[in-house]
N, CA and C of each residue as an Amber inpcrd file, in Angstrom:
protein
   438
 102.4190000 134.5270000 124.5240000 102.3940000 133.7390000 123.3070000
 103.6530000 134.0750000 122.4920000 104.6520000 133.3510000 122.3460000
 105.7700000 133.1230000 121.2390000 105.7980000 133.8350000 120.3450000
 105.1260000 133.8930000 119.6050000 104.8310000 133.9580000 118.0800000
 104.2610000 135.3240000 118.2670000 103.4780000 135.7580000 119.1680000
 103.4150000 137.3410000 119.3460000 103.8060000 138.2290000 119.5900000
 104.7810000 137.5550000 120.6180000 105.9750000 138.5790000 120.9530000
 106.7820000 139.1020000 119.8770000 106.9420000 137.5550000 119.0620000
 108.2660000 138.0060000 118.1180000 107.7500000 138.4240000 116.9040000
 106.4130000 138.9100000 117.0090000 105.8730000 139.7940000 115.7760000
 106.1580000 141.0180000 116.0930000 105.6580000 141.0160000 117.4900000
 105.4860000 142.2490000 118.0940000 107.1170000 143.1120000 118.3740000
 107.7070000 142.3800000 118.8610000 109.5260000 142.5820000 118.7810000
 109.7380000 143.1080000 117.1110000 109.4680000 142.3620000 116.3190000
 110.2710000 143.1620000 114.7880000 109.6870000 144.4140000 114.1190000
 108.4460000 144.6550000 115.4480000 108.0350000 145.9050000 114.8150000
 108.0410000 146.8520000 115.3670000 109.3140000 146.8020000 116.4550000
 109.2120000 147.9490000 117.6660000 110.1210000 149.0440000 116.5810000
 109.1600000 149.9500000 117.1750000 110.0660000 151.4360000 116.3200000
 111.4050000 151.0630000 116.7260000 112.3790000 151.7420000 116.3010000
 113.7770000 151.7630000 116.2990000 114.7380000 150.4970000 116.5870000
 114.0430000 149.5070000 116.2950000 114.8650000 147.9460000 116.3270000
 114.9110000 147.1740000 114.9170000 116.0640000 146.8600000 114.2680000
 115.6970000 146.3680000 113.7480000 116.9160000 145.0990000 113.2580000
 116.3830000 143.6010000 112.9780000 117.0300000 142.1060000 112.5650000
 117.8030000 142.6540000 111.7560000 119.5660000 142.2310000 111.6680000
 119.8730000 142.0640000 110.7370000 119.8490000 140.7310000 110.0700000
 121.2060000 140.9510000 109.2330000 121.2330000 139.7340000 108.9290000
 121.9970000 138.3350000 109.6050000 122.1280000 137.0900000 109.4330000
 121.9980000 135.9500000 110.0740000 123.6870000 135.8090000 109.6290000
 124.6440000 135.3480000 110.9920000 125.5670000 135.4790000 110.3310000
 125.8850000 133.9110000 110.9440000 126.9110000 133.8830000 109.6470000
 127.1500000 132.3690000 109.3200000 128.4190000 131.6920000 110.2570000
 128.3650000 130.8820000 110.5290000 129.2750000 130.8900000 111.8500000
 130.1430000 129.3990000 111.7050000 130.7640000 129.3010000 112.2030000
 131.7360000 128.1100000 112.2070000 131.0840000 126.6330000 112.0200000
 130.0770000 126.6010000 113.5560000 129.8360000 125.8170000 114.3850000
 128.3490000 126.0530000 114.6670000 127.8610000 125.8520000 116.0030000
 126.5600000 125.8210000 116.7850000 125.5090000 126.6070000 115.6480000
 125.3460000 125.5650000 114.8270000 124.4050000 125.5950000 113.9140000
 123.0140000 125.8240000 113.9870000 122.7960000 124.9510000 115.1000000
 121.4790000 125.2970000 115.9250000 120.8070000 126.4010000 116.7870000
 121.7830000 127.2000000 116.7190000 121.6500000 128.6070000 117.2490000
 121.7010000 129.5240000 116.6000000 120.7880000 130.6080000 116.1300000
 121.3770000 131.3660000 114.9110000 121.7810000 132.7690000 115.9980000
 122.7320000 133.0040000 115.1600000 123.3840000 134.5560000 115.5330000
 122.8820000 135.6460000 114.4030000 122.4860000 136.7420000 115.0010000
 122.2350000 137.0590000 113.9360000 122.7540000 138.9140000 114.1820000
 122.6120000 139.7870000 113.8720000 123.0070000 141.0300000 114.2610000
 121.9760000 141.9610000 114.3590000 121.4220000 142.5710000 115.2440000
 120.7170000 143.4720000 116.1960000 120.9210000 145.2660000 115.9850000
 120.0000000 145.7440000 115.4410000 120.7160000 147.0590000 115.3560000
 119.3920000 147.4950000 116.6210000 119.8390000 148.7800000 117.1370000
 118.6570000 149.2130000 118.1010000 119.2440000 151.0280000 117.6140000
 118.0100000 151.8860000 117.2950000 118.0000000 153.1240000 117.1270000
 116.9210000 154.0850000 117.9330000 117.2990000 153.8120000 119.2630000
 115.8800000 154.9470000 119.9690000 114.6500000 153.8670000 120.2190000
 115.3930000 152.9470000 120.2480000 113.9830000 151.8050000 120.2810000
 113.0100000 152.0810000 121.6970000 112.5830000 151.7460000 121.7330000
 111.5380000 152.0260000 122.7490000 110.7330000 150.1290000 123.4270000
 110.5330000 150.0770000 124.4210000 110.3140000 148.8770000 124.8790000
 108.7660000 149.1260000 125.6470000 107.6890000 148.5270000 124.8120000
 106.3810000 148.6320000 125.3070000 106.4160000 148.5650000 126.9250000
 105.8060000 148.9060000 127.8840000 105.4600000 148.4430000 129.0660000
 105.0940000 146.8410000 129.0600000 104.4550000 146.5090000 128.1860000
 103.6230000 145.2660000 127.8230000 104.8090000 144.0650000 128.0730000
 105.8840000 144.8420000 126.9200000 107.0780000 143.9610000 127.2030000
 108.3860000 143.7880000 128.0250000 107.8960000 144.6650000 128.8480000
 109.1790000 145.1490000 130.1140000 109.2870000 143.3770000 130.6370000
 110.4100000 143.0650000 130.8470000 110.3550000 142.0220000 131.7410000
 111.2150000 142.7900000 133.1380000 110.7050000 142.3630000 134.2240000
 111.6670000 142.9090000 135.6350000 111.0330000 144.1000000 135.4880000
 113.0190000 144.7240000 136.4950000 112.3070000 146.4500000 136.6140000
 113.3040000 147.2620000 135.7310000 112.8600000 148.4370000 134.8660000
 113.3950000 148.9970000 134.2430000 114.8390000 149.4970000 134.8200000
 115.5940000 149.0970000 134.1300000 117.3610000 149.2770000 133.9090000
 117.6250000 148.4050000 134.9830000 117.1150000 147.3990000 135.3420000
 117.8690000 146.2550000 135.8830000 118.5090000 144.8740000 134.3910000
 118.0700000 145.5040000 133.5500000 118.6880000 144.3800000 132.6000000
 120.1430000 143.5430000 132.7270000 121.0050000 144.4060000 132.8100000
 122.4350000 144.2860000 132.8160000 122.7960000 143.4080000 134.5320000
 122.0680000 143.9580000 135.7570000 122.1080000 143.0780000 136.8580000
 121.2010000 141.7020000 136.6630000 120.4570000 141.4200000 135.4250000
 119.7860000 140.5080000 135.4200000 120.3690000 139.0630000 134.7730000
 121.1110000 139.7710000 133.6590000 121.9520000 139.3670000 132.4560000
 122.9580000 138.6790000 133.4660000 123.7600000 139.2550000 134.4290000
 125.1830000 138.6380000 134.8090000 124.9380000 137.9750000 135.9600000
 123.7100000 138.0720000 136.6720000 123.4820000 137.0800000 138.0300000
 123.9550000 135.6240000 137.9700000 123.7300000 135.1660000 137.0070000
 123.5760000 134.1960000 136.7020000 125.2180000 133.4170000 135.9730000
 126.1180000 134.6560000 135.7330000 126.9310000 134.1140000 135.2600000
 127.7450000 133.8050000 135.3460000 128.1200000 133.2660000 137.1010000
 129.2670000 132.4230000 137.8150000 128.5400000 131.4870000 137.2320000
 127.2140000 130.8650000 137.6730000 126.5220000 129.3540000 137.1460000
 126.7670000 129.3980000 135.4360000 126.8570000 129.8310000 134.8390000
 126.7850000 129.7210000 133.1310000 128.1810000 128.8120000 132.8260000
 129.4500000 129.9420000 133.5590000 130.5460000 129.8570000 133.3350000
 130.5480000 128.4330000 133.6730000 130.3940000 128.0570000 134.6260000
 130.9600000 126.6050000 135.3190000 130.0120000 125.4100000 134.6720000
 129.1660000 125.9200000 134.0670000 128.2830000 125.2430000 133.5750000
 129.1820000 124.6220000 131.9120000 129.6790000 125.6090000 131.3430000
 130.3590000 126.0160000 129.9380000 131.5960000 124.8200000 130.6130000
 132.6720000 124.6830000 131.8720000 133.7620000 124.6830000 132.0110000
 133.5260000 123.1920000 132.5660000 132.3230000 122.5290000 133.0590000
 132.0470000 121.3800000 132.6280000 132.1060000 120.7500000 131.5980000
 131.3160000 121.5160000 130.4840000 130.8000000 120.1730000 129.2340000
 132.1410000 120.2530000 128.5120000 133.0190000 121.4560000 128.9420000
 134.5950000 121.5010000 128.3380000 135.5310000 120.4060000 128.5900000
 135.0570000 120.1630000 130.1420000 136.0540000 119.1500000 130.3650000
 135.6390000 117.9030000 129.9640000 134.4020000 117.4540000 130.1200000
 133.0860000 116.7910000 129.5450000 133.8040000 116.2800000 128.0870000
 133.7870000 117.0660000 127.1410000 134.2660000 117.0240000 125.7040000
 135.8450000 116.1910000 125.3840000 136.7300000 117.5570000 126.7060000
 138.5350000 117.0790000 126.2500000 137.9780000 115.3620000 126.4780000
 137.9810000 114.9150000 128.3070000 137.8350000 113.7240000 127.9770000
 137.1870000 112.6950000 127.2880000 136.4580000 113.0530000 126.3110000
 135.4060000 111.9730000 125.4200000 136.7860000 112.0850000 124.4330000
 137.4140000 113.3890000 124.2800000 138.2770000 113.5710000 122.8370000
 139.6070000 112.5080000 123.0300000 140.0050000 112.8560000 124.4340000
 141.1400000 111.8370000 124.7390000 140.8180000 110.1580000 124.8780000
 139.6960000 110.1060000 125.4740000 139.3180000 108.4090000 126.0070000
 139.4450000 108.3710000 124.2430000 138.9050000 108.5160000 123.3530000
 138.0960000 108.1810000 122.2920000 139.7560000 108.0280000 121.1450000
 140.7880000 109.2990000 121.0830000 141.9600000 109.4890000 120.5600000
 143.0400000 109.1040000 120.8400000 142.9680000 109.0330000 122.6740000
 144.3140000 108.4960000 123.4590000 145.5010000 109.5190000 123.3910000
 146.0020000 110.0780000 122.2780000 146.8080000 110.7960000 121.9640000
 146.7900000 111.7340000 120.9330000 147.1950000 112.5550000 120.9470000
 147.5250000 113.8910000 119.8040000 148.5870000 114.3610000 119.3070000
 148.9300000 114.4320000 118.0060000 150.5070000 114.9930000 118.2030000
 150.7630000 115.8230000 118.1750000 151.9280000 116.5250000 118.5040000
 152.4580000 117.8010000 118.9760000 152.0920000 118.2720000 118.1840000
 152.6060000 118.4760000 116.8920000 152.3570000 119.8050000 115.8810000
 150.8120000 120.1770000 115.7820000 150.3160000 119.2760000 115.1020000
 148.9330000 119.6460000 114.7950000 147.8080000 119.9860000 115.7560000
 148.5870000 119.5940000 117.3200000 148.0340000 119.7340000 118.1010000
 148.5030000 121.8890000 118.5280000 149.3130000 122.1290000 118.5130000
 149.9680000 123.1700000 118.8960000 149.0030000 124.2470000 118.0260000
 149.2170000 123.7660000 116.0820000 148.5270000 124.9390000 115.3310000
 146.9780000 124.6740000 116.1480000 145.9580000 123.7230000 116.5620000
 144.4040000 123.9710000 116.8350000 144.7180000 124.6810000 118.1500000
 145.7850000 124.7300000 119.1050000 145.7310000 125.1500000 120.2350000
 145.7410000 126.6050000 119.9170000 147.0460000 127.4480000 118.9490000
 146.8560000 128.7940000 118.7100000 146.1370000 129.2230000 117.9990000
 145.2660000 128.5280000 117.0920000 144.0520000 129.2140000 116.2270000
 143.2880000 128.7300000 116.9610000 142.8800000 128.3110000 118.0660000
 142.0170000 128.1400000 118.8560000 142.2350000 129.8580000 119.7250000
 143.3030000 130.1020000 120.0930000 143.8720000 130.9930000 121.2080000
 143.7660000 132.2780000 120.3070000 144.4740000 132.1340000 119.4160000
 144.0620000 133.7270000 118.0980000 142.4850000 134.0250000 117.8840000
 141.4630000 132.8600000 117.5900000 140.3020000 132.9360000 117.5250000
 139.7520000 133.5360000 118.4490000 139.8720000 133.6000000 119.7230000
 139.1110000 134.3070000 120.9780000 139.6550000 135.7520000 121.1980000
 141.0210000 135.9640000 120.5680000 140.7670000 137.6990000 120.8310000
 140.0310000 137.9560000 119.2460000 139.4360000 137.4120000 118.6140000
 138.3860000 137.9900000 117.8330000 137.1290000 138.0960000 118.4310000
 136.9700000 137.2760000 119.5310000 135.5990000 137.2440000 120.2030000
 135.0400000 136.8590000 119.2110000 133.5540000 137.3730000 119.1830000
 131.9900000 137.1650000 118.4550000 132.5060000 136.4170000 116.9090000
 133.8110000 137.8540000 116.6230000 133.8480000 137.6470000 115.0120000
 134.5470000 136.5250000 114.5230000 135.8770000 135.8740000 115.6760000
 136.0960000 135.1710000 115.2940000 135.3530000 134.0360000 115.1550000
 133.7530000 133.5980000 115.2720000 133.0650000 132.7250000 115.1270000
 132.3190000 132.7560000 114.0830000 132.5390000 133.9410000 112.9110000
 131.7830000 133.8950000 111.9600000 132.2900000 134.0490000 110.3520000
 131.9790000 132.9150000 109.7110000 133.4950000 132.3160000 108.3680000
 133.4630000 133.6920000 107.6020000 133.2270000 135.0310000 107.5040000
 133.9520000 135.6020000 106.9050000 135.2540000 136.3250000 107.0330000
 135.6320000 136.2370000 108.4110000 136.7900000 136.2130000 108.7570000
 138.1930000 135.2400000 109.1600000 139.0460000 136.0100000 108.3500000
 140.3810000 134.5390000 107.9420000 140.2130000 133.7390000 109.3650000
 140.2330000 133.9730000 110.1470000 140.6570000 133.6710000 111.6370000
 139.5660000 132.3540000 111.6260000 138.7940000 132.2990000 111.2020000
 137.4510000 131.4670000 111.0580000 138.0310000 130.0790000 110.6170000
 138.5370000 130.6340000 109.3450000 138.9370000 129.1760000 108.8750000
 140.3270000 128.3140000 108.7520000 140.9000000 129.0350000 109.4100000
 142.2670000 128.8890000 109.9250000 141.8230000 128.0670000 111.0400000
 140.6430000 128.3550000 112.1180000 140.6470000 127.4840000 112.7580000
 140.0380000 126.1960000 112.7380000 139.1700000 126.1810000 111.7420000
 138.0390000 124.6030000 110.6000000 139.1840000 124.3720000 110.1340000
 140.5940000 124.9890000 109.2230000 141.3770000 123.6710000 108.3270000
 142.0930000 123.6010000 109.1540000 142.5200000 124.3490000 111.1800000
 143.3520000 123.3250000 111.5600000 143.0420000 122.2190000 111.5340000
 142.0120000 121.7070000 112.2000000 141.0750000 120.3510000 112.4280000
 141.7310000 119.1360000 111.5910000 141.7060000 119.4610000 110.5330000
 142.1160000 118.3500000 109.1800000 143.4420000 118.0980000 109.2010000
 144.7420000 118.6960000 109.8750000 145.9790000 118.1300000 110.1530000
 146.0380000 117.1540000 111.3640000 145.0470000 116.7900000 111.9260000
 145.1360000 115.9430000 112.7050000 144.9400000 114.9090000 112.1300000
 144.5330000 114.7110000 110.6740000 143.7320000 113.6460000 109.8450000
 144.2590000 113.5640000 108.6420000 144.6730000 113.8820000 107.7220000
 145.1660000 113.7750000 106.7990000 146.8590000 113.2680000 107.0030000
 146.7150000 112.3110000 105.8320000 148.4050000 112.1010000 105.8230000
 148.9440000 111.0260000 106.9790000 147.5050000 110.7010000 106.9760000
 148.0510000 109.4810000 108.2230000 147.7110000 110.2430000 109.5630000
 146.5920000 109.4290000 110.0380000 145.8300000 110.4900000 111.6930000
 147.0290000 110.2100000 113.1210000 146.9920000 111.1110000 113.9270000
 147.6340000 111.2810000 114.8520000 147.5990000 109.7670000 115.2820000
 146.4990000 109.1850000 114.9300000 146.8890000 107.4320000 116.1490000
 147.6970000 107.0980000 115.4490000 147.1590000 106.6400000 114.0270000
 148.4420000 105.7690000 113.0540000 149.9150000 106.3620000 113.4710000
 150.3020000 107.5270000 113.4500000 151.6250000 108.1520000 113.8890000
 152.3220000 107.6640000 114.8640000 151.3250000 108.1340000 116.2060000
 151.8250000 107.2630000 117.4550000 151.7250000 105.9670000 117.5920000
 151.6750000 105.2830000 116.3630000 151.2870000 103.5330000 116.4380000
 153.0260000 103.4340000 115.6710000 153.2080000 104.2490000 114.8340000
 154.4760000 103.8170000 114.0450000 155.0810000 104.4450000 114.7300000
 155.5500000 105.4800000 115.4870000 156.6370000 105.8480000 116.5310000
 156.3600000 104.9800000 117.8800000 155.5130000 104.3190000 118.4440000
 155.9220000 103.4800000 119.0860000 156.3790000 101.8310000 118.7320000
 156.0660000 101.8580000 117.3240000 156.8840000 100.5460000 116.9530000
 158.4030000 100.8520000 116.6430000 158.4260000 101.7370000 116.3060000
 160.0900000 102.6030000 115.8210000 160.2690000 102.1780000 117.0600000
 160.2600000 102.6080000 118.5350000 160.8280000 102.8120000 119.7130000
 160.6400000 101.0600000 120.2410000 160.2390000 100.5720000 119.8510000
 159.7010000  98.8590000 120.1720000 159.1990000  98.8810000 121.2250000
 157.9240000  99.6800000 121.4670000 157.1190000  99.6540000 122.5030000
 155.7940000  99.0000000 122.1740000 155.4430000  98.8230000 121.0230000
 154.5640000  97.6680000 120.3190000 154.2060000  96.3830000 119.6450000
């Protein structure tokens, strides 16, 4: 039962919820931070066999990865069919605050760190000031390709 477990989980000696941290994006998922002190794991709630966790955790994670490296490619092309084009600059800053963001790992996904929102206000130079299509609509009339 759901709802018993996760009573039963917040009251294991030496575990305890932090708080819920606020994150960029995947809203629907909360992250939240985990402290564990000597915790102890009922028999009741063992899943598997004890200290196989970590072989249990990564079996699975050639399929995750390729799973992730689908809906990626999944996404670029909805972004391109849908945009057609991007322009260089604004495209370059989401590419390296995209690329700076991941050696933060975890943290860079959570807005109290600069890295956070460096990578939310790249987003808006693709849009402001006239969006990347309008651009490539007036540099290809400049070039009389339209």
């Amino acid at each position: 039962m759901p709802n018993q477990t996760l009573w039963t989980t917040r009251r294991t000696p030496g575990f305890e919820r932090g708080r819920n941290l606020h994150k960029v994006g995947l809203h629907a998922q909360d992250t939240a931070e985990l402290h564990f002190a000597d915790a102890e794991v009922p028999v009741d709630n063992l899943l598997g066999q004890e200290g196989e966790g970590f072989r249990y955790l990564t079996a699975n994670l050639a399929q995750e990865r390729l799973s992730i490296a689908s809906a990626g490619i999944a996404a670029a092309r909805t972004a391109v069919d849908a945009a057609k084009a991007k322009w260089w600059a604004t495209e370059l800053q989401k590419r390296v605050t995209d690329r700076c963001l991941q050696l933060f790992g975890g943290y860079g996904y959570v807005a109290e760190y600069p890295i956070a929102r460096l990578y939310a206000d790249a987003r808006i130079t693709t849009i402001y000031g006239g969006t990347t299509e309008i651009m490539k609509t007036i540099i290809a009339k400049d070039l009389g390709l339209r």
